[in-house]
C-alpha positions as CSV (number, residue, x, y, z in Angstrom):
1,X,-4.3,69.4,115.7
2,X,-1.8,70.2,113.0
3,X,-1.8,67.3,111.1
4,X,1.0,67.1,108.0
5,X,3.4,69.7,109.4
6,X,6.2,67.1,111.2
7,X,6.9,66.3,107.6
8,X,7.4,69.2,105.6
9,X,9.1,70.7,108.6
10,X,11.6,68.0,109.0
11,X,12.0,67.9,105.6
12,X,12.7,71.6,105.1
13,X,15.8,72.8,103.2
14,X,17.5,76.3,104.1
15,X,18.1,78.6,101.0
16,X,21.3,80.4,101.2
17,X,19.3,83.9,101.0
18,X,17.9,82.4,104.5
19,X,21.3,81.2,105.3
20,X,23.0,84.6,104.8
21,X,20.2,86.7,106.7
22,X,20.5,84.6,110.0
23,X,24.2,83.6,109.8
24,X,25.0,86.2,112.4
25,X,22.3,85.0,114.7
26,X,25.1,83.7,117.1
27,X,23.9,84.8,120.3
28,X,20.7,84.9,122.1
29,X,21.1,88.1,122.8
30,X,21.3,88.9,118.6
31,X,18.4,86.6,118.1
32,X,16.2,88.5,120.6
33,X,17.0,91.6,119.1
34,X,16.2,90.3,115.6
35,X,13.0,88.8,116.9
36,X,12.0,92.1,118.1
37,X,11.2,93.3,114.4
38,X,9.3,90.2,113.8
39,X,5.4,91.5,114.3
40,X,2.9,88.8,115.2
41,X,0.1,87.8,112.6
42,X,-2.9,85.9,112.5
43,X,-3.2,83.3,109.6
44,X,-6.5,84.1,108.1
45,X,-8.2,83.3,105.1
46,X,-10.7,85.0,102.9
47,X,-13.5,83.4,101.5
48,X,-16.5,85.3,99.6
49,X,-15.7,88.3,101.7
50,X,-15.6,86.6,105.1
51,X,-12.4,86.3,106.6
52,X,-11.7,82.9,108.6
53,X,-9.2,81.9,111.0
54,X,-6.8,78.8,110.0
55,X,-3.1,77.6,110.6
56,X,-0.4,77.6,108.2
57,X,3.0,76.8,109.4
58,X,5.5,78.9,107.8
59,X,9.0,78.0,107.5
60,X,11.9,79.5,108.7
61,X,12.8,80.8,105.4
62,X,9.0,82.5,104.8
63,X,9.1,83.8,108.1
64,X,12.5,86.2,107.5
65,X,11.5,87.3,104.2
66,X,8.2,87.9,105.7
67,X,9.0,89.2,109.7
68,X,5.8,88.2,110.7
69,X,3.7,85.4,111.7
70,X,1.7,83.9,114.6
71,X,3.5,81.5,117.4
72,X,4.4,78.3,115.5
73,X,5.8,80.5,112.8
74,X,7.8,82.5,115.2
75,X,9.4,79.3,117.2
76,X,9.9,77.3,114.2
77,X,12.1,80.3,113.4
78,X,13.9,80.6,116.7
79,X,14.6,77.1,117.1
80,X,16.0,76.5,113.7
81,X,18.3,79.2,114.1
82,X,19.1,78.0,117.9
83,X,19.8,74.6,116.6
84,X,21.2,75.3,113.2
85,X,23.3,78.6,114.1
86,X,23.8,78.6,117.2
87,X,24.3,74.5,117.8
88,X,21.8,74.6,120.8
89,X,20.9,70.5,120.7
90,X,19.2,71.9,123.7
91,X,16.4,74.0,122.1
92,X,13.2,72.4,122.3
93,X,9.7,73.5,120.2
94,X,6.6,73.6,122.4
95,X,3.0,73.3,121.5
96,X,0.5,73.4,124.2
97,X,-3.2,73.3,124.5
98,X,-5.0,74.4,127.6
99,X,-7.0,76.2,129.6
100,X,-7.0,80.0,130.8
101,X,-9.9,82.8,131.9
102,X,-10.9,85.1,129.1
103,X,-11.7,88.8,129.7
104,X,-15.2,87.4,130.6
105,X,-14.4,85.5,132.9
106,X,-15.2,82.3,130.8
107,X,-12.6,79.3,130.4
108,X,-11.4,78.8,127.3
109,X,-9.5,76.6,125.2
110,X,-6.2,77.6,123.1
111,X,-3.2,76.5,122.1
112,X,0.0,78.6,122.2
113,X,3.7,77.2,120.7
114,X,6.9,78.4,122.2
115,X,11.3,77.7,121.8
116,X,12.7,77.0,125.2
117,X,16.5,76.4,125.9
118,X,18.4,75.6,128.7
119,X,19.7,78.8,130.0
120,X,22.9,76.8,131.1
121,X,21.5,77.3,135.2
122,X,19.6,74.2,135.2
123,X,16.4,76.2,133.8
124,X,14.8,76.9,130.2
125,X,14.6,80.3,128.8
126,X,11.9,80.8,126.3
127,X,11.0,82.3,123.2
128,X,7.5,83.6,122.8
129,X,6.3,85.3,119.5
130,X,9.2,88.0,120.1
131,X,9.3,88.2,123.5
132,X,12.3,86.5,125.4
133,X,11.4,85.4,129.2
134,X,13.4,83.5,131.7
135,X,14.2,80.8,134.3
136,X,11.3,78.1,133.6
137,X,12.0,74.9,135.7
138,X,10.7,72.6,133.3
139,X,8.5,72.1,130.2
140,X,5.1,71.6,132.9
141,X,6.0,75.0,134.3
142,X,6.0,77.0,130.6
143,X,2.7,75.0,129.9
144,X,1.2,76.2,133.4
145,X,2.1,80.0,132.5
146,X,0.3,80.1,129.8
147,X,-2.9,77.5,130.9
148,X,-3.1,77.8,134.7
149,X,-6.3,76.2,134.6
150,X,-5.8,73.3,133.1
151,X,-3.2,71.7,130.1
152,X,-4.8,69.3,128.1
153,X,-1.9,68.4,126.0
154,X,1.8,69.7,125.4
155,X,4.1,68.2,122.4
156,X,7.7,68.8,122.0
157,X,10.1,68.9,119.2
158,X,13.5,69.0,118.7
159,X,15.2,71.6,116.9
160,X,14.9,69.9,113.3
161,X,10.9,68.7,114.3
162,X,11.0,65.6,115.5
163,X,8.5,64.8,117.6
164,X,10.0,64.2,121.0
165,X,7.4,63.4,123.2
166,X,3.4,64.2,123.6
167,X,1.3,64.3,126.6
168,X,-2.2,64.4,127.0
169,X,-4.3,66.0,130.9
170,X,-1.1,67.1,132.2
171,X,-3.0,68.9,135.4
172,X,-6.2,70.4,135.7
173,X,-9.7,69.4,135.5
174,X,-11.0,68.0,131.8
């Protein structure tokens, strides 16, 4: 998993440079327009010439100054400023791990992290890297969308990351 993160994620100050660059964040419909110039990156590493896969969790401050990242860094980003700008107590991170076909027909294990916020119709909007979809029922349903064959475990945060819950074979076979 991502061991380490809660911490330095709860414990996260904002700089004012952050502050003044997502002060006017105040709707949904600015954030999803700022999120639209955020471009999705892969954390990789280089060692001795070969390049590796691995997961650093950027804060919200790296990802502005940076506008780009891979999923966490992108909803750690859109639920700070949906909690801290926007006052959504609402906003919830997701991480899920799960199941999906590949291109070859193969199942295959992944995990995917996600913002969701009541959408004030008794269902969850949701942030995905910089995409903005709508009307989720419930948490179960955003983790089905994205594993249909199976969700082996789905953890969810609060807008300052605190651990909320954590669920392990949610549907599926394992």
């Amino acid at each position: 998993m991502f061991f380490g993160i809660g911490n330095k994620w709860k414990n996260w100050k904002p700089s004012e440079e952050y502050l003044s660059k997502v002060k006017s964040l105040t709707t949904i419909a600015k954030l999803h327009s700022f999120m639209q110039g955020f471009k999705y990156k892969w954390d990789t590493i280089t060692i001795l010439f070969w390049k590796f896969l691995w997961d650093y969790w950027q804060m919200p401050d790296e990802s502005v100054r940076k506008m780009e990242g891979d999923c966490e860094d992108s909803a750690i980003l859109t639920i700070d400023i949906l909690g801290r700008i926007q006052k959504r107590n609402d906003a919830r991170f997701i991480m899920s791990f799960g199941y999906f076909l590949n291109e070859k027909d193969k199942r295959k294990l992944m995990g995917h992290c996600v913002t969701a916020f009541n959408n004030g119709k008794g269902k969850y909007n949701i942030f995905s890297n910089n995409e903005l979809e709508y009307s989720y029922k419930d948490f179960l349903e955003i983790g089905h969308r994205f594993y249909p064959l199976g969700l082996k475990y789905q953890e969810i945060r609060d807008w300052q990351g605190k651990t909320l819950s954590r669920k392990f074979k949610l549907f599926g076979i394992f």
